[in-house]
C-alpha positions as CSV (number, residue, x, y, z in Angstrom):
1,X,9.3,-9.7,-8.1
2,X,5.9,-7.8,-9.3
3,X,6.4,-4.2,-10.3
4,X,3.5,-3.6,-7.5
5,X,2.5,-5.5,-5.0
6,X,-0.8,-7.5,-4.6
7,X,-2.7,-8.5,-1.5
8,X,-6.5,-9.2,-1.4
9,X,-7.8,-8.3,2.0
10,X,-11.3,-8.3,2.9
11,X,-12.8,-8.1,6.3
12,X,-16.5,-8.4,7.4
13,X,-18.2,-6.7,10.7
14,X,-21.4,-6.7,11.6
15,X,-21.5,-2.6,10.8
16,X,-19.8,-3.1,7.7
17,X,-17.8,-4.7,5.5
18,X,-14.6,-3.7,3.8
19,X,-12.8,-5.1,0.4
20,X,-9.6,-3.8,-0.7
21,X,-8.9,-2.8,-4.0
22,X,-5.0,-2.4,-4.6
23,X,-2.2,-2.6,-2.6
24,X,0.7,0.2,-2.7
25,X,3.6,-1.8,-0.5
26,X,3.8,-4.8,1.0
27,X,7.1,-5.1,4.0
28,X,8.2,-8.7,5.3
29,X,10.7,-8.8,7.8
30,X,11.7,-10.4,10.9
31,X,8.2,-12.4,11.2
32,X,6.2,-9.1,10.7
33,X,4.6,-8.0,7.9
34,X,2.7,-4.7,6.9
35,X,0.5,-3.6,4.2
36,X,-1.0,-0.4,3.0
37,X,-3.7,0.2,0.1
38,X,-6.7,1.5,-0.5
39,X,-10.8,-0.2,-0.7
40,X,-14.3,0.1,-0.2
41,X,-16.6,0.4,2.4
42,X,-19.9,-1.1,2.1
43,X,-19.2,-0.6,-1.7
44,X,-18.4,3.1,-1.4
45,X,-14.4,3.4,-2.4
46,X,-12.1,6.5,-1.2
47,X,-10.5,4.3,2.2
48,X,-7.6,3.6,2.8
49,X,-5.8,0.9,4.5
50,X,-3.0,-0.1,7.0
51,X,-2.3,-3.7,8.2
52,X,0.3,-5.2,10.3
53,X,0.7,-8.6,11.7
54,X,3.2,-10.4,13.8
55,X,4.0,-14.3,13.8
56,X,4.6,-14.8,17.4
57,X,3.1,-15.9,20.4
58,X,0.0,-14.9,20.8
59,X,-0.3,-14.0,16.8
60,X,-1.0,-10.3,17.0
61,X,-2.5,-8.3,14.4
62,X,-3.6,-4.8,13.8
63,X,-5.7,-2.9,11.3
64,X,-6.9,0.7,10.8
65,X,-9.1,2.0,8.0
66,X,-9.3,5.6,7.0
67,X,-10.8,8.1,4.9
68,X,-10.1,12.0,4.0
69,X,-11.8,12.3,7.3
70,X,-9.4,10.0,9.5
71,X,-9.8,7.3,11.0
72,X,-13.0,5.1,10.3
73,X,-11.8,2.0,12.2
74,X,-9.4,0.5,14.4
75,X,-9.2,-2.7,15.9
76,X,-6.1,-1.2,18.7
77,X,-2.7,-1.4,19.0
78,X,-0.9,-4.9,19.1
79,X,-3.8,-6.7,19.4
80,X,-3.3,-10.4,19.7
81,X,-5.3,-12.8,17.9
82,X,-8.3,-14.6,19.5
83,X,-8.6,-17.5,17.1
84,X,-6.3,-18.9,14.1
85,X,-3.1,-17.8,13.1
86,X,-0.5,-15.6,10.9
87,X,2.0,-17.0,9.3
88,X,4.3,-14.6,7.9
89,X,7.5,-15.9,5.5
């Protein structure tokens, strides 16, 4: 029931590592769930975020970072999960 949503997502790479800063919606339906906000970079804000993840079998997941000059990263469409686990309620 928060006026905004919150989500703390932070993901590390070998290239770089990204921390988000706010989220702007957050959607949970069906076993999915997707999330959009913006973060930093390697401590260098201006990206923007877009997450989705599935609870089902394999565990999928997907993310793509961007910035004013598109896409930064992706990790591909539907990708399932190689280790652990989403659990969306």
């Amino acid at each position: 029931n928060a006026a905004l949503p919150t989500a703390t997502v932070q993901f590390r790479f070998p290239s770089f590592s990204f921390v988000s800063t706010s989220a702007d919606w957050f959607i949970v339906a069906d076993g999915a769930a997707s999330v959009q906000g913006t973060g930093t970079v390697n401590g260098i804000g201006g990206y923007t975020y877009r997450i989705w993840a599935w609870d089902a079998r394999p565990d999928r997941f997907e993310i793509e970072i961007f910035n004013s000059a598109g896409i930064f990263y992706e990790n591909g469409w539907d990708s399932p999960l190689k280790s652990g686990s989403i659990s969306v309620k």
